[in-house]
N, C-alpha and C positions, 0 to 999 in steps of 0.2 A: 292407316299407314302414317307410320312418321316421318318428320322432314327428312330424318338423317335415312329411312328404308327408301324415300324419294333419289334420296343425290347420288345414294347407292347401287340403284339400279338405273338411270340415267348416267351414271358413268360408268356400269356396263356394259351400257349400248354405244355409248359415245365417245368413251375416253376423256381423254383430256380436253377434245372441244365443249364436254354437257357444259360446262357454266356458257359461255360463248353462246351457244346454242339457245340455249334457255332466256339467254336476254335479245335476243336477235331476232329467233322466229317467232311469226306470229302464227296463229292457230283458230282456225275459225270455230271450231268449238270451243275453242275458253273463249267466247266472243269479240274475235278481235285481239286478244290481249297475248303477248309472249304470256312464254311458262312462268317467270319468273315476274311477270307482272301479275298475273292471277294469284300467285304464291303471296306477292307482296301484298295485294289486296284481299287476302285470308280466304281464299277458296282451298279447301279441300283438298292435302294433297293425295289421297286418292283418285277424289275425280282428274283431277291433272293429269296424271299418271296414268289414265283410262284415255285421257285425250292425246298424249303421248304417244301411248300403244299404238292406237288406231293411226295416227299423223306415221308413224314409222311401220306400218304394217308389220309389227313386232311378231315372233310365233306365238299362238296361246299360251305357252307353257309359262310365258314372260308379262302375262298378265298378273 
């Protein structure tokens, strides 16, 4: 997944707060770290995006 498939389906869940969001919440599957702190520190944005899902109890289809 790309950054830009990342912010593109994070702001379809969230609108205009996903940036907001992403630096604010923290997530205990990206250990402790906001989304956009995991992103900054070069994890995967795949697996972020899998930590996401589950954190928003997203439907499958949006996995």
């Amino acid at each position: 997944m790309r950054y830009t498939e990342f912010w593109s389906r994070l702001e379809d869940v969230l609108g205009i707060r996903a940036r907001s969001w992403a630096q604010d919440h923290v997530l205990t599957a990206l250990e402790g770290r906001t989304v956009q702190g995991a992103l900054d520190e070069g994890e995967d944005p795949q697996r972020v995006w899998r930590a996401v899902h589950a954190e928003l109890e997203l439907p499958e289809r949006d996995r």
